[in-house]
KESENU-149666 format. One record per residue (C-alpha): residue in one letter; chain; x, y negated, z negated. Coordinates in nm, 4 decimals, decimal comma. Each point is the difference from the previous one (the first is absolute). Example, Ala and Ser with C-alpha at 12.3 -4.5 7.8 and 13.67 -1.06 7.14 Angstrom:
2
@code A&unit A&u 1,2300&v 0,4500&w -0,7800 .
@code S&unit A&u 0,1370&v -0,3440&w 0,0660 .
This chain:
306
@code X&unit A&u 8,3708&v -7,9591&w -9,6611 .
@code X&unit A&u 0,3221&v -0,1549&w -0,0808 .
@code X&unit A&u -0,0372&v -0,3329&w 0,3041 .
@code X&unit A&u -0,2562&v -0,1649&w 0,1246 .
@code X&unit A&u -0,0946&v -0,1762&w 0,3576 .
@code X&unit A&u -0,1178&v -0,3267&w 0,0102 .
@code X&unit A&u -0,3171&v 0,0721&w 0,0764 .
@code X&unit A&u -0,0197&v 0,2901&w -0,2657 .
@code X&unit A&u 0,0992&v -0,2709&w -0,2203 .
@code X&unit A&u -0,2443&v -0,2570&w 0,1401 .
@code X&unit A&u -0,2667&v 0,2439&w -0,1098 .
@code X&unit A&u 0,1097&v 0,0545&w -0,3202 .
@code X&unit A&u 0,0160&v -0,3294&w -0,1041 .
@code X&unit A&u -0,3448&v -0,1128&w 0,1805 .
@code X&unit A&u -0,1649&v 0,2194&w -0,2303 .
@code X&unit A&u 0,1694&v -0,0916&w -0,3049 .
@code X&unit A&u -0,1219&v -0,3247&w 0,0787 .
@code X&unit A&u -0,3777&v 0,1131&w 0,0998 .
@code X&unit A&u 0,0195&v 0,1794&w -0,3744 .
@code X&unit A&u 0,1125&v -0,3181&w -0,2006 .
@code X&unit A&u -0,2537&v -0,1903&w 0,1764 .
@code X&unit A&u 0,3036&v -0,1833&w 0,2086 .
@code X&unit A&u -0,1110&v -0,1296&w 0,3202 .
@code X&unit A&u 0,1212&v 0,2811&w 0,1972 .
@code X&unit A&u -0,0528&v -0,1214&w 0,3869 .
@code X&unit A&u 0,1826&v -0,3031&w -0,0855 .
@code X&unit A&u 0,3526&v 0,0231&w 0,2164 .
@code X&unit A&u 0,3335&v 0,1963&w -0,0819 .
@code X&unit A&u 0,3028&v -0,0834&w 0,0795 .
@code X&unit A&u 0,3080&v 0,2572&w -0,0171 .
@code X&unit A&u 0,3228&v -0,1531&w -0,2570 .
@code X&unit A&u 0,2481&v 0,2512&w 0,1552 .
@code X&unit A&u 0,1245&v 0,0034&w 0,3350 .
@code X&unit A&u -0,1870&v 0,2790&w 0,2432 .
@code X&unit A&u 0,0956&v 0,3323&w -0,0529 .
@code X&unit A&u -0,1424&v 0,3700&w 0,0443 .
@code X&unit A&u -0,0474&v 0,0895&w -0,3712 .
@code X&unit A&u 0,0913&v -0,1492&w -0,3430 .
@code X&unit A&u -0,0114&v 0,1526&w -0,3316 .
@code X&unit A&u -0,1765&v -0,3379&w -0,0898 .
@code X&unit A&u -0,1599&v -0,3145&w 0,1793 .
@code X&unit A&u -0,0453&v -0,2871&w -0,0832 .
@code X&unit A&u -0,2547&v -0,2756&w 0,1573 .
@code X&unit A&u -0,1109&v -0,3362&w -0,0296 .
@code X&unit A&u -0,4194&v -0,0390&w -0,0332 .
@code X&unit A&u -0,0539&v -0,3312&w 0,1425 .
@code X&unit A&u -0,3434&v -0,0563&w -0,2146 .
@code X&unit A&u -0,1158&v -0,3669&w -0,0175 .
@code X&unit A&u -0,2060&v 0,1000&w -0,3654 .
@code X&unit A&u 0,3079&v 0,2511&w -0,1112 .
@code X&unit A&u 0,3560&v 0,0426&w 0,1824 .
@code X&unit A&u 0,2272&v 0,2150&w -0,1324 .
@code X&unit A&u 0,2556&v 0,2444&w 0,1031 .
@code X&unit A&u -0,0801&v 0,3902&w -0,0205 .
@code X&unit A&u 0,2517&v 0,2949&w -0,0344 .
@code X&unit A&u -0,0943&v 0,3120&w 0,0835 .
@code X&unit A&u 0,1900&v 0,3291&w -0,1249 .
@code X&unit A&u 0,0115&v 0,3437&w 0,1548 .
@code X&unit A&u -0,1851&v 0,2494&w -0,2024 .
@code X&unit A&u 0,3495&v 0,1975&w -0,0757 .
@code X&unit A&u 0,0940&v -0,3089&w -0,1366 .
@code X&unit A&u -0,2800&v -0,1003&w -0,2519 .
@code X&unit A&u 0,1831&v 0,0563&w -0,3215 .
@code X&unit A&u 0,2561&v -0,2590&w 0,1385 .
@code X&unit A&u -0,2951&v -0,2307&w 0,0930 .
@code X&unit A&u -0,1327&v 0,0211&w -0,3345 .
@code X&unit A&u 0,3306&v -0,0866&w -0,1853 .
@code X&unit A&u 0,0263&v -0,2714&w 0,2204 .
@code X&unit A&u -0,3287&v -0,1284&w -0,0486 .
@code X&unit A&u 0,0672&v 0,0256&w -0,3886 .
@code X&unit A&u 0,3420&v -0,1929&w 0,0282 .
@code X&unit A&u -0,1203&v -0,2437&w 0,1955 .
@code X&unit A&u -0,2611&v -0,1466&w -0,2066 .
@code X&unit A&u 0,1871&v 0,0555&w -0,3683 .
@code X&unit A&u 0,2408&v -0,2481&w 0,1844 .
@code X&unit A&u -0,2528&v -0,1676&w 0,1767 .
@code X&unit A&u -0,1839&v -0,0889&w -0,3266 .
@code X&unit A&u 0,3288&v -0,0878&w -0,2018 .
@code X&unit A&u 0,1719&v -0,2145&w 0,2068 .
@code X&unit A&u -0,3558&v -0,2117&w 0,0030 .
@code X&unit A&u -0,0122&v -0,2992&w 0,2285 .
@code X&unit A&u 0,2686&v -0,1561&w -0,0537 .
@code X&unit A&u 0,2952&v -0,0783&w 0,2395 .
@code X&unit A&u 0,1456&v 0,3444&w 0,0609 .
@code X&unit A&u -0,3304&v 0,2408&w 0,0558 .
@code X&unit A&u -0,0914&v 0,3591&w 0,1570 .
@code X&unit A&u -0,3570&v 0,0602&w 0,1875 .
@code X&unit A&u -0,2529&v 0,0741&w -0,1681 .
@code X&unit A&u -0,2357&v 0,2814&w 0,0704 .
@code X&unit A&u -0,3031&v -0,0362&w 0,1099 .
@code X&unit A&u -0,1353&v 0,3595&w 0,0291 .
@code X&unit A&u 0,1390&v 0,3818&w -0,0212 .
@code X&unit A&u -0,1654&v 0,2715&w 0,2263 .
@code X&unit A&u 0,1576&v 0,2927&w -0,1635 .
@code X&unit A&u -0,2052&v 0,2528&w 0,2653 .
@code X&unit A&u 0,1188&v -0,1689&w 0,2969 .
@code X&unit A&u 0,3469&v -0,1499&w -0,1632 .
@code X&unit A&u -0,0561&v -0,3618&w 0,0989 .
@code X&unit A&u 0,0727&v -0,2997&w -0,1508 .
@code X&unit A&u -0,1372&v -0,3196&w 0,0070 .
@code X&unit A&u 0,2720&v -0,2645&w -0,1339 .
@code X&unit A&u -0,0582&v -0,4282&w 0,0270 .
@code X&unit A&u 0,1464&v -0,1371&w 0,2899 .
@code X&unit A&u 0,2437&v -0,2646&w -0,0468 .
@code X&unit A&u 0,1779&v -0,2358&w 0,1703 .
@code X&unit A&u 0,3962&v -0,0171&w 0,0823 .
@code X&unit A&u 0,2267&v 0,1387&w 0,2383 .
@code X&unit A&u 0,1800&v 0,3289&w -0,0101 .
@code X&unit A&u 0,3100&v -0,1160&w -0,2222 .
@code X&unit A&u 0,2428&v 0,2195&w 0,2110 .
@code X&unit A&u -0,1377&v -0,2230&w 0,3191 .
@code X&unit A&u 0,0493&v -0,3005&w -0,1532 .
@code X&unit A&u 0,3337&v 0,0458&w -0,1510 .
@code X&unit A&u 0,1126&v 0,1212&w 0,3533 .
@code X&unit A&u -0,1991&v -0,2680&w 0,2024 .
@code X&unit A&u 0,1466&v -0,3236&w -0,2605 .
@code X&unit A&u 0,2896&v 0,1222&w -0,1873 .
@code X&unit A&u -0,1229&v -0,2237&w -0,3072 .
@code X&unit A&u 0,1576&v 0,1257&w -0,2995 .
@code X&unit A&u -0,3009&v -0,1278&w -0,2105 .
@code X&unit A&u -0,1914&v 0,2724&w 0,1377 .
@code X&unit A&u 0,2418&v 0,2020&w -0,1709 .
@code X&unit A&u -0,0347&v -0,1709&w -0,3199 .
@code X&unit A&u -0,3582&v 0,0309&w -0,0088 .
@code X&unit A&u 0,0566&v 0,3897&w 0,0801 .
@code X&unit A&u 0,2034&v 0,0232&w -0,2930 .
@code X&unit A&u -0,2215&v -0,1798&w -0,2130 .
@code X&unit A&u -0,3208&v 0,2488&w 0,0882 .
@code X&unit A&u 0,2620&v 0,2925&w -0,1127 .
@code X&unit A&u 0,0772&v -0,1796&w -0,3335 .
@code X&unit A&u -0,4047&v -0,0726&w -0,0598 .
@code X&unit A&u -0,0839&v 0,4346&w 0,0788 .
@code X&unit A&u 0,2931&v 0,0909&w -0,1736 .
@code X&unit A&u -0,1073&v -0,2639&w -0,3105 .
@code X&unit A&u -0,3157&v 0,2274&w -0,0576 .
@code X&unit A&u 0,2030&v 0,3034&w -0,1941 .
@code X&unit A&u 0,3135&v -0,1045&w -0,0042 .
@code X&unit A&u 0,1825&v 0,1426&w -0,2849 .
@code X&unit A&u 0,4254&v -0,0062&w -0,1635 .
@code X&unit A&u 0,1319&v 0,3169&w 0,0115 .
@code X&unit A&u 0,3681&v 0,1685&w -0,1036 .
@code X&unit A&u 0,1159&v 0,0948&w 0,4157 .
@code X&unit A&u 0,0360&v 0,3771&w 0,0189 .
@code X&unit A&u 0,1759&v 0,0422&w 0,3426 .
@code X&unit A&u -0,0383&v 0,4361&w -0,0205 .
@code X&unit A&u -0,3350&v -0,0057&w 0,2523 .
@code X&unit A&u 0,2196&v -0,1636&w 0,2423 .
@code X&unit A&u 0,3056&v 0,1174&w -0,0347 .
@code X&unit A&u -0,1250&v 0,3588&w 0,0565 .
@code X&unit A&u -0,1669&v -0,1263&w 0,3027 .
@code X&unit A&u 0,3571&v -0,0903&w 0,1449 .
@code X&unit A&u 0,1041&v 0,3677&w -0,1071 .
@code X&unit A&u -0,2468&v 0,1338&w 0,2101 .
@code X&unit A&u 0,0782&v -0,2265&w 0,3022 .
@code X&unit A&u 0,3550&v 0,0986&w -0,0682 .
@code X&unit A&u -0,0877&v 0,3673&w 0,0014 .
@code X&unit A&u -0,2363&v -0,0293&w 0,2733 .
@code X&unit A&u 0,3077&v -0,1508&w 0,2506 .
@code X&unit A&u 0,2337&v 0,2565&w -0,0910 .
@code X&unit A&u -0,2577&v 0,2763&w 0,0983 .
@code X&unit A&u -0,0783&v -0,1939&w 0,3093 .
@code X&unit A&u -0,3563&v -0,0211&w -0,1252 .
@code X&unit A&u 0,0028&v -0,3668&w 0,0621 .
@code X&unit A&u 0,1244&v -0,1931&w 0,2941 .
@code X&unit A&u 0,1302&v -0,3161&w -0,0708 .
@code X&unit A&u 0,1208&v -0,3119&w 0,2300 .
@code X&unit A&u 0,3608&v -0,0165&w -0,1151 .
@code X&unit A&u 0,0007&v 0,2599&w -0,2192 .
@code X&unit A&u 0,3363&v -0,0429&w -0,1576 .
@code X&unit A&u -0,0167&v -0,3688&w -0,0625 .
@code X&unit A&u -0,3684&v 0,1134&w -0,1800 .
@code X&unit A&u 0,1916&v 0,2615&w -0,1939 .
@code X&unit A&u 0,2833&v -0,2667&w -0,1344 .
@code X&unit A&u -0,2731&v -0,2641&w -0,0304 .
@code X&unit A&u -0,2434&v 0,2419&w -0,2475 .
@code X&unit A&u 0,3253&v 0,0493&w -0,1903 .
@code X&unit A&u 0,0607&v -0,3430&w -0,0534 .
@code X&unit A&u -0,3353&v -0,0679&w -0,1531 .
@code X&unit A&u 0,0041&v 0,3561&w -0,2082 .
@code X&unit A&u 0,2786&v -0,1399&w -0,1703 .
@code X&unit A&u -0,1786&v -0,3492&w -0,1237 .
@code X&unit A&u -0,2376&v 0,2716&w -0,1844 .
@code X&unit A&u 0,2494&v -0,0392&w -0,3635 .
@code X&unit A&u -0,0338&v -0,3862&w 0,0109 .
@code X&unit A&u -0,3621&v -0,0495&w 0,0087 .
@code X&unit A&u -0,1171&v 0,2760&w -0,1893 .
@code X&unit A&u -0,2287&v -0,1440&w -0,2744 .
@code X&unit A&u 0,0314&v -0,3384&w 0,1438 .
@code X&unit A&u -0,3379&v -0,2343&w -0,0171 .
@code X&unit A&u -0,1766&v 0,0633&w 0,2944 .
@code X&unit A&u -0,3601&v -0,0832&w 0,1277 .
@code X&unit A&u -0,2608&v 0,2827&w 0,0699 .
@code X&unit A&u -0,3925&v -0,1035&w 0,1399 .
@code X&unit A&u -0,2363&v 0,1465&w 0,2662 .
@code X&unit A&u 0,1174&v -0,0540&w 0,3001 .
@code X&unit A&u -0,1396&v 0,0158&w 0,3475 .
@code X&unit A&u 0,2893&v 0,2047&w 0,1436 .
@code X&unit A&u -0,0162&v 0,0107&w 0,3571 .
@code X&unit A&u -0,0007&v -0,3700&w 0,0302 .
@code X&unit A&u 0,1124&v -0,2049&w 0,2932 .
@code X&unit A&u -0,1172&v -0,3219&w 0,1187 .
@code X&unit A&u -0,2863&v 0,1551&w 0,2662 .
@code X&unit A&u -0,1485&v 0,0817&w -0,3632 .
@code X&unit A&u -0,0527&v -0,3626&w -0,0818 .
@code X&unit A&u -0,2041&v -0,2563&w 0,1957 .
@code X&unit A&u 0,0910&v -0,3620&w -0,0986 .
@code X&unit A&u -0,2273&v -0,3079&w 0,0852 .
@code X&unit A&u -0,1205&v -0,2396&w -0,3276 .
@code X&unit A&u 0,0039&v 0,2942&w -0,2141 .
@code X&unit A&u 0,2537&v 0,3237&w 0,0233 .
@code X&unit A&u -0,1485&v 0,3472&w 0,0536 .
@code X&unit A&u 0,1238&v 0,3493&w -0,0479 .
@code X&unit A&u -0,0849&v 0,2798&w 0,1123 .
@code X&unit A&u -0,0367&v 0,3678&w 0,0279 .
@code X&unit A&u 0,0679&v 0,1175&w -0,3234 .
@code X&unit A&u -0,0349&v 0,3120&w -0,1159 .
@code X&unit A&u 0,2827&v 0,0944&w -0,3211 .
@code X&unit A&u -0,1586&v -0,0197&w -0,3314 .
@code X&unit A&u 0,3845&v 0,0936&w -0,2051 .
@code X&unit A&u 0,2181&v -0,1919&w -0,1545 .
@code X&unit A&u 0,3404&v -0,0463&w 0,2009 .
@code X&unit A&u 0,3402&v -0,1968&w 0,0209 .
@code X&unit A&u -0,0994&v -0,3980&w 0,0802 .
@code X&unit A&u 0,2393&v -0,0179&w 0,2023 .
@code X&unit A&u -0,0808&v 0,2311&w 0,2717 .
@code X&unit A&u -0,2707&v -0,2572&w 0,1327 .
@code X&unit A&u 0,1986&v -0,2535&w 0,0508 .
@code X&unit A&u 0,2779&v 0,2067&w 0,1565 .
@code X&unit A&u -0,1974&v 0,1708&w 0,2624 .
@code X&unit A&u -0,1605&v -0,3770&w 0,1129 .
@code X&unit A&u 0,3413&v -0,1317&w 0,0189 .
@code X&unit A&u 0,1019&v 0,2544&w 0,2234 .
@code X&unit A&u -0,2835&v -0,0218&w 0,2047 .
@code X&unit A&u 0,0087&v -0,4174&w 0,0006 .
@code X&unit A&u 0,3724&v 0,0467&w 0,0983 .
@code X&unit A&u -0,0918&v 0,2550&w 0,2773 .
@code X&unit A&u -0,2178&v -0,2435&w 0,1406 .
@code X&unit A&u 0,1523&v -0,3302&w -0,0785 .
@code X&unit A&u 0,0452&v -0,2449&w 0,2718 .
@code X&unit A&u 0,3623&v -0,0216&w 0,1638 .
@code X&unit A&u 0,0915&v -0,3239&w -0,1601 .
@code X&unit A&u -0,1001&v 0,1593&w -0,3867 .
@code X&unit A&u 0,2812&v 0,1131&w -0,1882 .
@code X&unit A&u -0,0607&v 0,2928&w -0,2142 .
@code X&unit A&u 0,0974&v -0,1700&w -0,3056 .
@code X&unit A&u -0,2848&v -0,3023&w 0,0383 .
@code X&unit A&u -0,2066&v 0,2986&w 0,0382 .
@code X&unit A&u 0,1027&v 0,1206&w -0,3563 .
@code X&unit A&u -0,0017&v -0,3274&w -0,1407 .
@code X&unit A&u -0,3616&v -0,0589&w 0,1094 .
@code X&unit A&u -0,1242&v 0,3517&w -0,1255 .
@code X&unit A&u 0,1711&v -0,1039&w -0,3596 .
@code X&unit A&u -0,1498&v -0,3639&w -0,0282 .
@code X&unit A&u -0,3651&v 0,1381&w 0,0549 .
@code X&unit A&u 0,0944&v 0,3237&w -0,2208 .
@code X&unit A&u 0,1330&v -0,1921&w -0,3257 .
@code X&unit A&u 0,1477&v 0,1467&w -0,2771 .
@code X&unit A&u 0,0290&v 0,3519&w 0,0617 .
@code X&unit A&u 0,0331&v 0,1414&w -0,3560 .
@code X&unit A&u 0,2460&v 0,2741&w 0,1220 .
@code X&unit A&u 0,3708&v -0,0375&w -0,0846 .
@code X&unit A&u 0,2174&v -0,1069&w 0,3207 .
@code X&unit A&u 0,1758&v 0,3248&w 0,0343 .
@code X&unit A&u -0,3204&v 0,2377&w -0,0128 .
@code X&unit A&u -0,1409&v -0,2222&w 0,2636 .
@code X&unit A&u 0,3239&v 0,0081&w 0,1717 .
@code X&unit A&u -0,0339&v 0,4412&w -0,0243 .
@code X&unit A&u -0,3637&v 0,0327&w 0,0946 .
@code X&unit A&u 0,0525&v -0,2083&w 0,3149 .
@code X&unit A&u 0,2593&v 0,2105&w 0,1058 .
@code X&unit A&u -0,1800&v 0,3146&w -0,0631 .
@code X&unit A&u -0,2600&v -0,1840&w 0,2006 .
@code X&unit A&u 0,1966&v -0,0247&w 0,2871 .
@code X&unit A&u 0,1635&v 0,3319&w 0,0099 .
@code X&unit A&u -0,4061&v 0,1089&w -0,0251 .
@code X&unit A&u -0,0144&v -0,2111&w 0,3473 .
@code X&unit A&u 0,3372&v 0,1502&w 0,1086 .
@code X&unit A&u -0,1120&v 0,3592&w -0,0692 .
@code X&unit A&u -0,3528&v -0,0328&w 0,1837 .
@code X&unit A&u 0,1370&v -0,1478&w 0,3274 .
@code X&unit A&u 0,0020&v 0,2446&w 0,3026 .
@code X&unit A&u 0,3170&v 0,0636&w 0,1577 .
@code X&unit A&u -0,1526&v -0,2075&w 0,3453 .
@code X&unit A&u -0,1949&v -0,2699&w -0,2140 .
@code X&unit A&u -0,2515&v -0,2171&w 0,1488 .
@code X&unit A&u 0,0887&v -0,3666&w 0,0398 .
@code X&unit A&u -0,1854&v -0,1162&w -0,2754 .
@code X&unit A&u 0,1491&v 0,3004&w -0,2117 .
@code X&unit A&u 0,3275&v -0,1201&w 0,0793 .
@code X&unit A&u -0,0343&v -0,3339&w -0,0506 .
@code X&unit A&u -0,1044&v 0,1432&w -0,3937 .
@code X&unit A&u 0,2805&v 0,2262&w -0,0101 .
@code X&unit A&u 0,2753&v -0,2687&w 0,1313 .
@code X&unit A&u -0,1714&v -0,2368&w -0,3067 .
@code X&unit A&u -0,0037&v 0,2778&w -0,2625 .
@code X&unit A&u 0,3622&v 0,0780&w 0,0644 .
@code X&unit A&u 0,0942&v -0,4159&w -0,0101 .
@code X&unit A&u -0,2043&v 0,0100&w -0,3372 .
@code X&unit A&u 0,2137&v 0,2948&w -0,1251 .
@code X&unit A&u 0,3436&v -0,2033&w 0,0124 .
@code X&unit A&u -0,1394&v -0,2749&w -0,1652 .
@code X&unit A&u 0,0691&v -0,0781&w -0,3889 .
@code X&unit A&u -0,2697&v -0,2352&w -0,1005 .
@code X&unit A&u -0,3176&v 0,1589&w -0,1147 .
@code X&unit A&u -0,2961&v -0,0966&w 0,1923 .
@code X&unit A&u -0,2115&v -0,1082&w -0,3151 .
């Protein structure tokens, strides 16, 4: 079974609850917007003795559940309770793949930032980034190969017509471009650490403390990559009046010091982008274009993000 219906997933988690001794009558309350099946839910158990929020998995997908599980409380446990903090979990029904994580209080960063356009949201993003990334953050000599074989392949791929690409020949002189940075920051300083990788700001609730969530990656990666990816997705959704460069500027003064030399960061967040670029259909959502029309500004820009 590789989705689940609400109510299969009602089920699930009501007796995940029943077997931790839970109060498993006490009302649920769906986190995701109505839909036929999901290869997860999530809901909110609206317990006066012990609220929480519960995530249940598909059974195809209960290896991923487990290594998010594990992720979630190394971080969970090593960011502590300080500022910048991630859920902690409460309980782990391997059998049934539900989760029971604390419940905490904030808004959906991507709301907020949408709903106020106040940069210090941003900053306090940023901030949570520099606090996960803080926990095995190491300085490393950059070795550009991995990606520069990935923008062989895309290459390849668009000459074969294996990949369709919005604007394919602006893509093709773009990947170029960046392919030829490779000689200048080979060996530079550069910043590796965990990172959450598929971060955007719907991955972060922000109220007195900052939250992230939904992690899963447990390897060591480019720094920068977090912070790219939530700039483009705090530029996609950035207010009218918000120019993309306050955007950057906020993202940097929560970050700090990146430990990465200015023109690796400048190289990885154009690889970034052309990542964004390559993965955008050919009739893009709205939202997807919004991310594509930011990751293409970002790629004419000369000052590195961090």
């Amino acid at each position: 079974m590789t989705r689940l219906t609400i109510a299969e997933a009602e089920t699930l988690v009501r007796d995940a609850l029943r077997a931790a001794g839970w109060p498993a009558d006490a009302p649920l309350v769906s986190l995701k917007p109505p839909k036929a099946t999901r290869p997860s839910c999530v809901f909110r158990l609206d317990s006066p003795t012990r609220p929480a929020v519960l995530k249940v998995w598909s059974p195809a997908m209960s290896a991923k559940a487990a290594r998010q599980v594990a992720r979630q409380d190394a971080v969970a446990r090593g960011l502590g309770d300080g500022a910048f903090r991630a859920p902690a979990i409460l309980f782990f029904d391997p059998d049934r793949h539900v989760v029971a994580m604390a419940l905490v209080a904030g808004r959906d960063a991507g709301a907020l930032w949408q709903d106020s356009g106040d940069l210090a949201h941003l900053r306090r993003a940023g901030s949570w980034v520099a606090a996960l990334h803080g926990l095995s953050a190491e300085q490393v000599a950059f070795r550009p190969a991995g990606l520069l074989n990935w923008l062989d392949r895309l290459q390849a791929e668009l000459v074969e017509g294996g990949r369709p690409i919005p604007d394919a020949e602006s893509f093709r002189e773009a990947a170029a471009g960046v392919q030829a940075l490779a000689s200048t920051v080979r060996k530079a300083p550069a910043r590796r650490a965990i990172t959450h990788r598929d971060l955007n700001l719907s991955n972060m609730i922000i109220g007195d403390m900052v939250w992230g969530l939904d992690f899963e990656n447990d390897r060591p990666d480019d720094a920068a990559r977090d912070i790219a990816h939530l700039a483009l997705d705090a530029m996609a959704r950035a207010p009218q009046a918000i120019a993309p460069r306050a955007v950057l500027a906020a993202l940097r003064d929560g970050y700090g010091d990146s430990g990465t030399a200015p023109e690796v960061t400048l190289f990885l967040q154009r690889c970034f982008c052309l990542g964004v670029w390559a993965n955008t259909k050919l009739q893009p959502s709205r939202v997807n274009q919004a991310r594509l029309d930011a990751a293409r500004w970002l790629l004419k820009q000369d000052e590195p993000l961090i």
